[in-house]
N, C-alpha and C positions, 0 to 999 in steps of 0.2 A: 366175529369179524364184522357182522351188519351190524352191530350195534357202533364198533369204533369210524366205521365208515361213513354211517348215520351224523355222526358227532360234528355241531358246529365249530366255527375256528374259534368263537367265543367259549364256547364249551372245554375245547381243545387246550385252550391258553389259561381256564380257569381251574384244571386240572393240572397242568403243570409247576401251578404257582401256589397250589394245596402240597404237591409234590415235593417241592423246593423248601416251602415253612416247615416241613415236617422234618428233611435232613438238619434242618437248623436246632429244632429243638427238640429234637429224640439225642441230641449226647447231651444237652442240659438237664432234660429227663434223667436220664442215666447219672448222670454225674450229681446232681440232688438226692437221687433214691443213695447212690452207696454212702454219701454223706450223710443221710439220716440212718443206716445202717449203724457204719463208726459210731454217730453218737448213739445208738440205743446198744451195744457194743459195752461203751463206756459207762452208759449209766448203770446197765448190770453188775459194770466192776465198780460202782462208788466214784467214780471218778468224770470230767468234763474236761473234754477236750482244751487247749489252750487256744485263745483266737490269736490269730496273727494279728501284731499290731503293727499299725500304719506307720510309715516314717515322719517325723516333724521336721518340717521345710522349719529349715533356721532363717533368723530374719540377717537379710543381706549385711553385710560388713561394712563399720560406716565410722567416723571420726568426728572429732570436736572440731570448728570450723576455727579460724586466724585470725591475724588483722588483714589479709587481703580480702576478706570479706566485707569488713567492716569500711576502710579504706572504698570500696565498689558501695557502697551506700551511701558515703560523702559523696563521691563522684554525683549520683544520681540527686541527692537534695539542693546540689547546689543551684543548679536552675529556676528550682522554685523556689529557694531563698531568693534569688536574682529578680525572677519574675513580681515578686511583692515585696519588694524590700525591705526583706530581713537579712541578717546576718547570723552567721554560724561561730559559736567558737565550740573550738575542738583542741585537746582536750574537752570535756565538761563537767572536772574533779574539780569542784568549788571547795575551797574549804574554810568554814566556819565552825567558833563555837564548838573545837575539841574532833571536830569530825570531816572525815575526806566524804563529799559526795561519791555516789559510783556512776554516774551518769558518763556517759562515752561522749556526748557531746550534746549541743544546746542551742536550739533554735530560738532567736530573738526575734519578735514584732512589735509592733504596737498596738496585739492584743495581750500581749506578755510574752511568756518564757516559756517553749518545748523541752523538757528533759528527756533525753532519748537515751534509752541503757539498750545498749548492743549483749544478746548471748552468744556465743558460739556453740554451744552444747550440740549435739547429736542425737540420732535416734529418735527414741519417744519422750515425748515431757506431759507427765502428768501429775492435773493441780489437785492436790491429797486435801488443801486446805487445814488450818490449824495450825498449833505450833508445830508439828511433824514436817511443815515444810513444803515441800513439792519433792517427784521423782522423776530419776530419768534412766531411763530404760537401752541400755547399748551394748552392742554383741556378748550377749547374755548375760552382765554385770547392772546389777540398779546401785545407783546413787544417791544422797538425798540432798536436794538443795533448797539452800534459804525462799522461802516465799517471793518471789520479783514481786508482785504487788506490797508486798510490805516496805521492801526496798525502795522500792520507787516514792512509797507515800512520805519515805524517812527523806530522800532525796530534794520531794518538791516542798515541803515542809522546811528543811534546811536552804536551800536556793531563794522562798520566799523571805524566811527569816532578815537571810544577811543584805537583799537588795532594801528590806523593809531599815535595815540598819543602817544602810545609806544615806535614808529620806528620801526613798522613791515613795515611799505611800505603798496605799494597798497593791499588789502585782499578781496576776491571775499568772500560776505556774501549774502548768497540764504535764503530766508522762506517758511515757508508752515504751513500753519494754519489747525489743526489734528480736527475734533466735532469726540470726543471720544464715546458718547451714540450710541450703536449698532443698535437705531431702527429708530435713527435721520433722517430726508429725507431733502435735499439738492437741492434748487433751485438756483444754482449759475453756472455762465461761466463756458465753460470749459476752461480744463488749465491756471488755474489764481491762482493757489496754494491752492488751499483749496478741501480737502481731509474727506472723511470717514476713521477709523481708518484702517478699510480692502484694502483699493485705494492708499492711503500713503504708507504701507508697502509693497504692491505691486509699486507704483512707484520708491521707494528706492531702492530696488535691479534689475529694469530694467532702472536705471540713470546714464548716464557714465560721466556726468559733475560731480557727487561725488567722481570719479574714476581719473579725472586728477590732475595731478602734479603739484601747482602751486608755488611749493617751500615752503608751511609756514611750520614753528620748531615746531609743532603739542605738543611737549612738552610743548614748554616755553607762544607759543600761551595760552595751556589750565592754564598754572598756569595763568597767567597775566587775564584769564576772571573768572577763581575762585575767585579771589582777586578781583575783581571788584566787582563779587557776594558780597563777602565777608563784602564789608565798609558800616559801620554804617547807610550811610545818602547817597545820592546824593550829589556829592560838586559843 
């Protein structure tokens, strides 16, 4: 009793908190030891316990995105077409020379021609590269899709062609391929033109190749790719 009575409150509270860690891990103790029991147990009979396995968190439930997305991306570029005078045509399914553009729509300046291809796709998109394509990954189905950068180069390649058919002369025509769906995730290069809707419209007003002069008649440019929009068929 002289000795407990002896005992500082420091002493007293460093004792009680030896006391406390010890309730905590004397049933982990215990419960470790009978655990290496069962297995040693098991290894006598040839046999290893099975481990429990973890559940896989599935990836959240998600869809291909519309034209109201698309539609909410005109809304947002037309300001800055307004602001630098350019023009929009939308449509931006040119067709020339056997073939429909797939561009969704087409920014005009007088540094040339934006082809802008809208995705709607979901999930995950990633770039495999090669003819294999690209994939995309959604509530547990993969899909394969055509390359967008290949598309796109068929695109500006065909848009330059037909304005060059005109007698505009040379025409600098840039793309950038927009995956419109908000929760889309994007496993591709960087800077290779493919864009989340939020990364796009932030690249667009810090771009100053949109901002040079290249000479084209921004007018007569856009009627001539309306009209193109415009024809029947592919001739």
């Amino acid at each position: 009793m002289d000795f407990i009575t002896n005992l500082t409150q420091g002493q007293v509270l460093l004792i009680c908190l030896l006391a406390f860690l010890c309730t905590l891990a004397f049933p982990r103790l215990l419960r470790n030891k009978r655990q290496a029991k069962q297995e040693f147990l098991y290894r006598r009979l040839g046999r290893l316990p099975v481990p429990k396995q973890e559940k896989k968190q599935k990836d959240p439930y998600t869809h291909n995105g519309g034209r109201g997305e698309i539609e909410a991306l005109l809304v947002k570029l037309k300001p800055y077409a307004k602001l630098n005078g350019m023009r929009i045509v939308f449509p931006g399914t040119v067709k020339y020379n056997g073939r429909t553009a797939q561009s969704t729509m087409l920014l005009v300046g007088r540094f040339g021609v934006l082809a802008i291809r809208c995705c709607g796709f979901g999930g995950r998109i990633t770039a495999d590269g090669g003819e294999e394509g690209w994939t995309q990954w959604m509530n547990q189905k993969t899909r394969r899709l055509k390359d967008p950068l290949q598309v796109m180069e068929e695109d500006c390649t065909q848009i330059r062609s037909a304005l060059e058919a005109l007698h505009f002369g040379p025409v600098q025509v840039l793309g950038a391929t927009v995956f419109t769906r908000r929760d889309v995730i994007l496993d591709t290069p960087m800077d290779c033109g493919v864009y989340k809707q939020g990364e796009f419209l932030e690249w667009l007003y810090q771009s100053k190749a949109l901002l040079e002069d290249n000479g084209l008649d921004v007018t007569l440019a856009t009627q001539s790719l309306v009209d193109l929009v415009r024809k029947p068929k592919a001739d």
